[in-house]
C-alpha positions as YAML, in Angstrom:
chain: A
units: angstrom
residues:
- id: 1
  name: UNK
  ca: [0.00, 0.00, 0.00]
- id: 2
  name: UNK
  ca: [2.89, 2.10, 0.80]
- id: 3
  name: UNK
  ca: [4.40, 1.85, -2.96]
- id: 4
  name: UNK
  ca: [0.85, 3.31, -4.09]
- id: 5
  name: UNK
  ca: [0.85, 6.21, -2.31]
- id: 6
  name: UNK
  ca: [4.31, 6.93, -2.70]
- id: 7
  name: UNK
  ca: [3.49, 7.85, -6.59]
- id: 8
  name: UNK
  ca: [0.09, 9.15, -5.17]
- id: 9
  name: UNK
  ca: [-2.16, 7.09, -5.19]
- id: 10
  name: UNK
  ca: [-5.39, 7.80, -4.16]
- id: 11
  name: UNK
  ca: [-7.82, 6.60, -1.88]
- id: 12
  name: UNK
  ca: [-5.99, 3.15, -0.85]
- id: 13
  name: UNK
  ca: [-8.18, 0.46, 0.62]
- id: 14
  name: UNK
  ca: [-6.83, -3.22, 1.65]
- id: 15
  name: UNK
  ca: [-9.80, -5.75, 1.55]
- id: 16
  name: UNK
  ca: [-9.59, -8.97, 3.49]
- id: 17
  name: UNK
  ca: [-11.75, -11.65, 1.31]
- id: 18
  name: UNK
  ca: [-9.99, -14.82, 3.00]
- id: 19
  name: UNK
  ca: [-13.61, -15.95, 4.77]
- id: 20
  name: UNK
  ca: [-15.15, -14.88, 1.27]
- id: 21
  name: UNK
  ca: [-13.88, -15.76, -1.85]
- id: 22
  name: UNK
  ca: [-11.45, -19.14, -3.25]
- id: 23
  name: UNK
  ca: [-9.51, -16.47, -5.71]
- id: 24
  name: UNK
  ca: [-7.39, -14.28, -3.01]
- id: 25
  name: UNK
  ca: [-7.33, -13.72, 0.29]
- id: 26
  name: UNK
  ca: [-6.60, -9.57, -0.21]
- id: 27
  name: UNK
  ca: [-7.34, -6.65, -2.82]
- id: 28
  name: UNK
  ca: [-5.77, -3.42, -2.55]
- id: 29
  name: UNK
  ca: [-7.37, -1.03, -4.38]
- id: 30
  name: UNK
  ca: [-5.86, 2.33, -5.25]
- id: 31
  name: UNK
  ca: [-7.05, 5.33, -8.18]
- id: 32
  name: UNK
  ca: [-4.25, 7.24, -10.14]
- id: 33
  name: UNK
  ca: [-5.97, 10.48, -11.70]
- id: 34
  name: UNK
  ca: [-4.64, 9.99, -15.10]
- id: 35
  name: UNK
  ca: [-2.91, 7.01, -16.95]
- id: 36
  name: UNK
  ca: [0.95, 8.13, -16.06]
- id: 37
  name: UNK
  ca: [0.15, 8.33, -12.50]
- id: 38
  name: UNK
  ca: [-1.54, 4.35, -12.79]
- id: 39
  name: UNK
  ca: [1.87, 3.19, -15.16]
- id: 40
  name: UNK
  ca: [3.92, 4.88, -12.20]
- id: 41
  name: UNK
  ca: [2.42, 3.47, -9.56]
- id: 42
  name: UNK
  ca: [2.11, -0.15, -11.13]
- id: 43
  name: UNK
  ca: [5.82, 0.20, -11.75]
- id: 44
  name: UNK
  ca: [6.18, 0.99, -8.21]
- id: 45
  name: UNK
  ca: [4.65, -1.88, -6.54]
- id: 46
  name: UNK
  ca: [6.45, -4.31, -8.65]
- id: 47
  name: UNK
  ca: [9.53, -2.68, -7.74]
- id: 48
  name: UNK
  ca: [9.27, -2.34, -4.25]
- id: 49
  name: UNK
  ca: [7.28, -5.91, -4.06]
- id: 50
  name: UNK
  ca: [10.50, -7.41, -6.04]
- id: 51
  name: UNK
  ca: [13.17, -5.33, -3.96]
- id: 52
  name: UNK
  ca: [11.65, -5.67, -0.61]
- id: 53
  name: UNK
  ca: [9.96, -9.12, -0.57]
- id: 54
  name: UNK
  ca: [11.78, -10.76, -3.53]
- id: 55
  name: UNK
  ca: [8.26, -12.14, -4.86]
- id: 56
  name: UNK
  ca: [7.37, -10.95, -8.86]
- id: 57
  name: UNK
  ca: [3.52, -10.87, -9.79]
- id: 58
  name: UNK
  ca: [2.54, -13.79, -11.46]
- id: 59
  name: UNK
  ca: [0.39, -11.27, -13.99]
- id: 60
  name: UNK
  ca: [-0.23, -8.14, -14.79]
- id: 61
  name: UNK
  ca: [-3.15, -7.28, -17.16]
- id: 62
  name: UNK
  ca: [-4.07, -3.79, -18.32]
- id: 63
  name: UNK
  ca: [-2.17, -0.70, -18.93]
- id: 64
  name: UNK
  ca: [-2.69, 2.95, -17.92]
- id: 65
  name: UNK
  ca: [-3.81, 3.97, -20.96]
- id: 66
  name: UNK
  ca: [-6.88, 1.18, -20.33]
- id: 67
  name: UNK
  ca: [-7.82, 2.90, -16.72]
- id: 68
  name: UNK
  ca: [-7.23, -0.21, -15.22]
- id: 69
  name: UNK
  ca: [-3.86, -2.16, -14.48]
- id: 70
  name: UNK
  ca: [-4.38, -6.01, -12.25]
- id: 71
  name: UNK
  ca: [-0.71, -6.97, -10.48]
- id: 72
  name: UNK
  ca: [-1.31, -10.36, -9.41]
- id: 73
  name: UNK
  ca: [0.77, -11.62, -7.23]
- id: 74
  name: UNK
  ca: [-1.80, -15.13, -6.02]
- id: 75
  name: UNK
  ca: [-3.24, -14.32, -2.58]
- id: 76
  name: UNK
  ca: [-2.58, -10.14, -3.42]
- id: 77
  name: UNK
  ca: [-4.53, -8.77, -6.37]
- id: 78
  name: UNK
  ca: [-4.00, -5.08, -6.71]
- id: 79
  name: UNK
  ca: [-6.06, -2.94, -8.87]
- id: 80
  name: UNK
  ca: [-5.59, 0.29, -10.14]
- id: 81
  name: UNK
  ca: [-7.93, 2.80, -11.78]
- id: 82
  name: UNK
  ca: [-8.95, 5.89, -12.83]
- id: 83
  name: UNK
  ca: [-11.79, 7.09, -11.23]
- id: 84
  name: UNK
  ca: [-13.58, 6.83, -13.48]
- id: 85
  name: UNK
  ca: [-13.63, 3.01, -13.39]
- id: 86
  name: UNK
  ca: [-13.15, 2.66, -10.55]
- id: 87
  name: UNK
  ca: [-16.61, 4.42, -10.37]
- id: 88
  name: UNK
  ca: [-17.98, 2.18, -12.79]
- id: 89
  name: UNK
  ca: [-16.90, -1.25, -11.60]
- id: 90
  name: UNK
  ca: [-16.78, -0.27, -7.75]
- id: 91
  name: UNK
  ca: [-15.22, -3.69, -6.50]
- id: 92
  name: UNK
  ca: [-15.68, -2.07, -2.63]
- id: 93
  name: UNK
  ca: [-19.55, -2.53, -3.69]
- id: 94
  name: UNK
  ca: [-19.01, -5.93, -5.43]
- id: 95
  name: UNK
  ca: [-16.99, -7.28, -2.04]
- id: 96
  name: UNK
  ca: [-18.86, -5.05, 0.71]
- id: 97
  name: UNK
  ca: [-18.69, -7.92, 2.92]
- id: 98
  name: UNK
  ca: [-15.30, -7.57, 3.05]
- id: 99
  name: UNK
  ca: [-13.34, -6.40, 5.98]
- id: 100
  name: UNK
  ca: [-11.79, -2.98, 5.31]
- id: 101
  name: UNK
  ca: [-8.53, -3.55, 6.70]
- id: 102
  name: UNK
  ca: [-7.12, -0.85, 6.21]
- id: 103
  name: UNK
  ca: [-8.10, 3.08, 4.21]
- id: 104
  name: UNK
  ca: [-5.70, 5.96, 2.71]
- id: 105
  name: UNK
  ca: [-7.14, 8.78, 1.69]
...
């Protein structure tokens, strides 16, 4: 969560979905304001995940120009968006029964 808002990220959230869902046990969920900012911060939370933990995702889908970049790393999915999608596919809806674990505005 830290790499995100290092490049600005905005409004962070870290969703526990271990009790809910087979796919991952955590989302993070960040918005960059325009497609640089979401390329930056992707690049930054493969860097500091590689650096730091020594673990590479195992995907990443999307690009900034799409609004919305996916770094997969198996029980970690972090998504990135504009707000605009993240508006329009509002995953903190889809999972509400999620614990919040943790918010940065």
């Amino acid at each position: 969560m830290a790499a995100a808002a290092d490049k600005k990220g905005d409004n962070i959230v870290l969703l526990d979905l271990r009790n809910l869902s087979p796919v991952a046990d955590y989302f993070v969920i960040a918005t960059g304001n325009v497609d640089r900012q979401l390329e930056a911060i992707a690049d930054n939370v493969v860097e500091v995940l590689k650096r730091s933990q020594r673990v590479s995702p195992r995907r990443v889908e999307g690009t900034g120009q799409s609004g919305w970049v996916l770094i997969d790393y198996g029980d970690v999915v972090v998504h990135l968006f504009t707000p605009t999608l993240r508006a329009f596919y509002s995953l903190e809806s889809l999972w509400s029964a999620a614990t919040v674990l943790l918010r940065m505005q």
